[in-house]
C-alpha positions as CSV (number, residue, x, y, z in Angstrom):
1,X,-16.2,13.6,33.7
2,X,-14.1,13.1,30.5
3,X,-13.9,16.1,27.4
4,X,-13.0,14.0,24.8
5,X,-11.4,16.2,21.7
6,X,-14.0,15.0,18.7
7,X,-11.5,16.4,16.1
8,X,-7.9,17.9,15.6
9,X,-7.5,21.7,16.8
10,X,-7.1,22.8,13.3
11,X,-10.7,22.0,13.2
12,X,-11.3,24.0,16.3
13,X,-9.6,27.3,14.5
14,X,-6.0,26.5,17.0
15,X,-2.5,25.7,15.2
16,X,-1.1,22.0,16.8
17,X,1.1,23.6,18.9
18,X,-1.7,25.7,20.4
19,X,-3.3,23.2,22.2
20,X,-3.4,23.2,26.4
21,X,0.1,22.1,28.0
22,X,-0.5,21.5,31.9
23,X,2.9,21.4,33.7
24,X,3.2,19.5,36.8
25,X,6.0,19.7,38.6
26,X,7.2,19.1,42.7
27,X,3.6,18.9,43.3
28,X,2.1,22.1,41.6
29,X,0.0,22.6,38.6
30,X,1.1,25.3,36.2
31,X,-1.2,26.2,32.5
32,X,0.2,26.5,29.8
33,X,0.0,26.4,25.8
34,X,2.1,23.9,24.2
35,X,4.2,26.3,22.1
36,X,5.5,27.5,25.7
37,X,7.3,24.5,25.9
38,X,10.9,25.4,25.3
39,X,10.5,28.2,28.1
40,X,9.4,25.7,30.4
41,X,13.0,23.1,29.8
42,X,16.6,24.2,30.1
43,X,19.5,24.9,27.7
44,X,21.5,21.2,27.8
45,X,17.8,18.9,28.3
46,X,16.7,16.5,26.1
47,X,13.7,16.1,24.1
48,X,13.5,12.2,22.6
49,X,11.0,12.2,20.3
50,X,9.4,9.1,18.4
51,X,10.0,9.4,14.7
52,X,7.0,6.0,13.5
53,X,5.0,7.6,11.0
54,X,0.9,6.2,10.9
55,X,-0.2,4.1,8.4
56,X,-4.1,3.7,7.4
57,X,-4.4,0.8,9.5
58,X,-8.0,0.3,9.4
59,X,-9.5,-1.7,6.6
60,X,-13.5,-1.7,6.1
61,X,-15.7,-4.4,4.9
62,X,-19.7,-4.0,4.9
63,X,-20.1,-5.1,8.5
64,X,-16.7,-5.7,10.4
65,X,-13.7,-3.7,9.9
66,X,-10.1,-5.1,10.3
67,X,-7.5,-2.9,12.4
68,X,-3.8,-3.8,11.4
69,X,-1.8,-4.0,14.8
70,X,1.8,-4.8,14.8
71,X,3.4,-6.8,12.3
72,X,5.4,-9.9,13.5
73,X,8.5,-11.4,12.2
74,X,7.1,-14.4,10.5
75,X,5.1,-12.0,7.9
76,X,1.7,-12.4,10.3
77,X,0.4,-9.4,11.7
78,X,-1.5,-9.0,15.1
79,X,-5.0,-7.7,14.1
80,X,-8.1,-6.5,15.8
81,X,-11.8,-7.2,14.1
82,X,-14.1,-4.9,15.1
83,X,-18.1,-4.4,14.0
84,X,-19.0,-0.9,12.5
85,X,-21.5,0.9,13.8
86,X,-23.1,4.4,13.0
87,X,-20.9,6.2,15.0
88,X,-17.1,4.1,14.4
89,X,-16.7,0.4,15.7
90,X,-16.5,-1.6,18.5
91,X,-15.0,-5.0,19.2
92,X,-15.8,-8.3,17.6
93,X,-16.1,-11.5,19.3
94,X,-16.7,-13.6,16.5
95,X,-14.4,-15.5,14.4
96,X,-12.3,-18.8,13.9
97,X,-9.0,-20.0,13.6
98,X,-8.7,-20.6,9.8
99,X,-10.9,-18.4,8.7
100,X,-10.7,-16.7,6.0
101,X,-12.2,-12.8,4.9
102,X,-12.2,-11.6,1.8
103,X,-11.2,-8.4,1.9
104,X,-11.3,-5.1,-0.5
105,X,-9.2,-5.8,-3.7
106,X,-9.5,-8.8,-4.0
107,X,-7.0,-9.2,-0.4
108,X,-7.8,-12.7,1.7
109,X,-6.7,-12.1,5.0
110,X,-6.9,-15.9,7.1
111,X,-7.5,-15.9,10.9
112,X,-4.6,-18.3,12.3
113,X,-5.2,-18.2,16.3
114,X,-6.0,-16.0,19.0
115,X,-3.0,-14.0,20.3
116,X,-5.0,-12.5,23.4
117,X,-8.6,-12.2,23.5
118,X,-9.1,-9.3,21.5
119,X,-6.3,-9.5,18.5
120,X,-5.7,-12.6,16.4
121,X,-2.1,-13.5,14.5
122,X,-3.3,-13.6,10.9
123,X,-2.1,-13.4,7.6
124,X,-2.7,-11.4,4.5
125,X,-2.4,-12.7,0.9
126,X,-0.5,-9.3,-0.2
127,X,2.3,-7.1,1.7
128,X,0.1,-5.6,4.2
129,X,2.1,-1.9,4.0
130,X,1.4,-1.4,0.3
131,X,-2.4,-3.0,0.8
132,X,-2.9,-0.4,3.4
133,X,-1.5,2.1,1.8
134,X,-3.9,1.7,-1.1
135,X,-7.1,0.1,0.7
136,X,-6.9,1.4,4.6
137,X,-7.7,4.7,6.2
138,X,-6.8,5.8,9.9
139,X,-8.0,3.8,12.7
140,X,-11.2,6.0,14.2
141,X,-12.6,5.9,17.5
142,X,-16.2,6.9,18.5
143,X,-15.6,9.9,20.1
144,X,-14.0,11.2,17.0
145,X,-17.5,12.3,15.3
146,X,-16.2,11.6,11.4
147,X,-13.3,10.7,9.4
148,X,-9.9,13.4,8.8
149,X,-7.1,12.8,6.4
150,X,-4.3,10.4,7.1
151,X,-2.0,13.9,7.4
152,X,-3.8,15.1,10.1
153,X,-2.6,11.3,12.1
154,X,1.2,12.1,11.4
155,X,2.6,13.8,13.3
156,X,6.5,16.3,12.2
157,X,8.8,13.6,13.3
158,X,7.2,11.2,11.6
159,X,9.4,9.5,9.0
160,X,9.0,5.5,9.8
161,X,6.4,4.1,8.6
162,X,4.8,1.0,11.0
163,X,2.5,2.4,13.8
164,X,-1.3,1.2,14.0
165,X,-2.0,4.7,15.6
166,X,-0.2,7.7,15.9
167,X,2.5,8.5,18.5
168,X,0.3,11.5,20.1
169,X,1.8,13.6,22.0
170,X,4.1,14.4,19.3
171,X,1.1,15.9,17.2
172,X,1.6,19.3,18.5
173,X,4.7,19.7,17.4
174,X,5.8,22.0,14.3
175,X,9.2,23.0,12.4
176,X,9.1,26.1,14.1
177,X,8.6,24.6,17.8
178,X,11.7,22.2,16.9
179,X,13.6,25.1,15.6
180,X,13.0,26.9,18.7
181,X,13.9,24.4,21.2
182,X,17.3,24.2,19.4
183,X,17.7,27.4,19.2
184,X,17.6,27.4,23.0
185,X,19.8,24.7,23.6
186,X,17.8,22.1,24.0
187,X,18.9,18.9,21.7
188,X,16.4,16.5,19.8
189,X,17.0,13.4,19.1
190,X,14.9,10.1,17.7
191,X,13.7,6.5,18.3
192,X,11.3,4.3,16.9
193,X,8.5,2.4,18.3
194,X,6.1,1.5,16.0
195,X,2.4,1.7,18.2
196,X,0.0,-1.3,18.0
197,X,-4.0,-0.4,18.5
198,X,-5.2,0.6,21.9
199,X,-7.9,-0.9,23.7
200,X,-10.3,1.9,24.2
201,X,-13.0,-0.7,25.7
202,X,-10.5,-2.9,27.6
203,X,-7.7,-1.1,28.9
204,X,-5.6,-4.0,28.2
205,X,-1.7,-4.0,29.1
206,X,0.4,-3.1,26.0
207,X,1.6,-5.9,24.5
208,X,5.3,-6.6,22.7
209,X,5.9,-4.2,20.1
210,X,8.9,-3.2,17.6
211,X,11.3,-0.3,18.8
212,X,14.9,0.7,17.6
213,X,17.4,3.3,20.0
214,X,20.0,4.3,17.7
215,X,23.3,4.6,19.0
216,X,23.7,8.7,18.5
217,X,20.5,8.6,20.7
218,X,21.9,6.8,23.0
219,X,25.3,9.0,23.5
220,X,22.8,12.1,23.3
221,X,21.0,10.5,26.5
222,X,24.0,9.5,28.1
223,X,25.6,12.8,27.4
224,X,22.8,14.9,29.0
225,X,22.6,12.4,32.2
226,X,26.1,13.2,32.3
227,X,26.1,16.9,32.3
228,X,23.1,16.7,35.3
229,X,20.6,17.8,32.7
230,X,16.9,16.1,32.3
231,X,16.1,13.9,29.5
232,X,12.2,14.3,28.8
233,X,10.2,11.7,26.5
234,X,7.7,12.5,24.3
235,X,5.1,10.4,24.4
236,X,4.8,7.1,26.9
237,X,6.0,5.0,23.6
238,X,9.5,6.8,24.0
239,X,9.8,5.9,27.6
240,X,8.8,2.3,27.1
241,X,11.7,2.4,24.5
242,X,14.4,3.7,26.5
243,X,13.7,2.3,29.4
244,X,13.8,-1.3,27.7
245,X,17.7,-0.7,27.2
246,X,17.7,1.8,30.2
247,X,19.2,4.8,27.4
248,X,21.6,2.5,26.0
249,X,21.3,1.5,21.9
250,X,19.4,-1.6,21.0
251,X,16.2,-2.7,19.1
252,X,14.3,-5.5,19.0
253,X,10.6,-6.5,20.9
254,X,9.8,-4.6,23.7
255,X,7.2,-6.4,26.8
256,X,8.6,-3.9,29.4
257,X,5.9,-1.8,31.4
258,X,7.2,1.2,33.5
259,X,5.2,1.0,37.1
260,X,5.9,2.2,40.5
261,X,7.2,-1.3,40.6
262,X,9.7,-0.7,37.9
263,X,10.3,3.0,38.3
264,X,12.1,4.8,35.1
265,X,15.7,5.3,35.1
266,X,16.8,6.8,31.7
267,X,13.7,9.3,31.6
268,X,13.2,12.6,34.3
269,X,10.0,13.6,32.5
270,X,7.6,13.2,29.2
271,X,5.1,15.0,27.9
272,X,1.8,12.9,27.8
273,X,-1.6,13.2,26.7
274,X,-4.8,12.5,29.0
275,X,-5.7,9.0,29.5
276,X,-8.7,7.0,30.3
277,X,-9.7,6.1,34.0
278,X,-8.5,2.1,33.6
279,X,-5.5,2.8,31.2
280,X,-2.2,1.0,31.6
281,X,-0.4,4.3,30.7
282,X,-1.6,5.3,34.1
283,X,0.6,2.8,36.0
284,X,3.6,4.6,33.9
285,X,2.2,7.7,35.2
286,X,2.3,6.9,38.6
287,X,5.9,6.0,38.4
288,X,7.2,9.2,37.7
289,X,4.3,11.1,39.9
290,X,2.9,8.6,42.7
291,X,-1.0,7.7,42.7
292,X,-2.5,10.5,44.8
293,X,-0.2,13.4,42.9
294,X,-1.4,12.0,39.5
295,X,-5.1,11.9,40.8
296,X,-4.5,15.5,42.0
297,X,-2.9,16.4,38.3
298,X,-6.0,14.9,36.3
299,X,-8.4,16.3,38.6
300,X,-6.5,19.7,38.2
301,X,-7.0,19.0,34.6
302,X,-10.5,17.8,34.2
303,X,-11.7,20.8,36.1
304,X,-9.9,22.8,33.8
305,X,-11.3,21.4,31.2
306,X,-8.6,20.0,29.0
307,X,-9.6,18.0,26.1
308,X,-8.5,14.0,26.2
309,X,-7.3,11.5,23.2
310,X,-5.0,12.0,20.0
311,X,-6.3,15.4,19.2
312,X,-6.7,16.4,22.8
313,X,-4.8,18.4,25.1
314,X,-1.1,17.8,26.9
315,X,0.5,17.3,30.2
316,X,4.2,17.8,31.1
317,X,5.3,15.9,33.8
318,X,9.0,16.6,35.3
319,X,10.3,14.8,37.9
């Protein structure tokens, strides 16, 4: 059994940074609140946070709505269409290459083929950034019970606009967390990947998607690796990035998926949300726990009742 979080903890009468923090660690399960987190890191780590901001990615028309995804070189953008229903959305199996739906101010948006079998590559008749800005809200999910401000999908870091949905398990966050981690000796430094929907009904493998490790990052990585000291992601969209250039600078269009396969190598530990059963992030998982520790963690956590999705509860996980 899942406790999905229906709203943000501000809603719940918690700060962000108040929300659950389970630490797992050489096998054992530690509770925590996610303010504790600089007592539960060293002076010299890492913390590599991802700085995409979230735009209003979801654009509503009477009975479909139309979730921006990633946008791709040629000026297309991957998109999900999705029917509305009472209670959010669910997927869409209609439409046809060249199609065209009008959209809300006067925006045309024309279906130009089927990139997997859920998003199509399609192309608006405005810049899609500005549109959204002026016509989209935040991409919702059923078990969220009603809409919340775009602010409450941003998260501190975020200061790049170009992520369908927000980099989560940097929402608990604050200036004064930040300012304590430092204070302690434990650096912070950026990347960029810019999220493309999920696939709440599908648990589909992440697809390519846009990142950028800046150089300073990079040294800050290498630096830390260096000095024997443990570099900890925030948020599975910060490993997928470093590990696509192994902690080295770059940017470009990431495909890579961490595994037990493909074990991680630039990252000792991330802080992660909870995840759905079938989810792809759970393969990730695995790689830096094994199967039957990560099974132990969840059910450590599910018992506990910690709350799951964007405005959920977290989970530390150090190597």
């Amino acid at each position: 059994m899942t406790l999905s979080a229906h709203e943000p903890p501000e809603a719940r009468g918690l700060d962000r940074d108040e929300v659950r923090l389970l630490l797992t660690r050489h096998g054992a399960h530690t509770h925590h609140r996610f303010r504790d987190l600089p007592d539960l890191l060293e002076p010299g780590d890492l913390v590599v946070v991802n700085n995409s901001a979230t735009l209003p990615a979801a654009v509503r028309l009477d009975r479909l709505a139309v979730h921006f995804s990633t946008a791709r070189q040629d000026g297309t953008w991957l998109v999900e269409l999705r029917r509305r229903t009472p209670a959010a959305s669910e997927p869409y199996v209609g439409g046809e290459p060249g199609e065209w739906l009008p959209l809300p101010g006067n925006a045309t948006l024309r279906l130009i083929e089927r990139e997997t079998p859920r998003l199509w590559r399609a192309r608006l008749d405005q810049e899609v950034e500005p549109y959204l800005r002026a016509r989209g809200v935040p991409i919702r999910y059923s078990y969220v019970d009603k809409d919340w401000p775009l602010s409450d999908y941003q998260t501190v870091f975020g200061t790049v606009p170009g992520s369908a949905e927000m980099p989560s398990a940097g929402r608990p966050f604050t200036t004064e967390l930040v300012t304590r981690l430092v204070s302690r000796g434990i650096g912070v430094a950026p990347i960029t990947l810019h999220t493309g929907v999920a696939s709440p009904e599908k648990n589909e493998p992440p697809y390519a998607e846009r990142y950028a490790v800046p150089g300073h990052t990079a040294r800050l990585v290498e630096l830390t690796r260096d000095a024997g000291r443990k570099v900890i992601a925030i948020g599975t969209t910060v490993v997928r990035a470093l590990e696509t250039t192994g902690g080295k600078a770059g940017a470009g269009w990431t495909e890579h998926l961490v595994t037990p396969a493909t074990p991680p190598v630039a990252v000792d530990g991330l802080v992660t949300g909870l995840h759905e059963p079938l989810s792809s992030h759970l393969l990730m998982l695995s790689a830096f726990l094994g199967p039957e520790s990560l099974a132990t963690a969840y059910e450590e956590a599910t018992d506990s009742g910690y709350l799951w999705h964007e405005f959920g509860d977290t989970h530390l996980i150090l190597k």
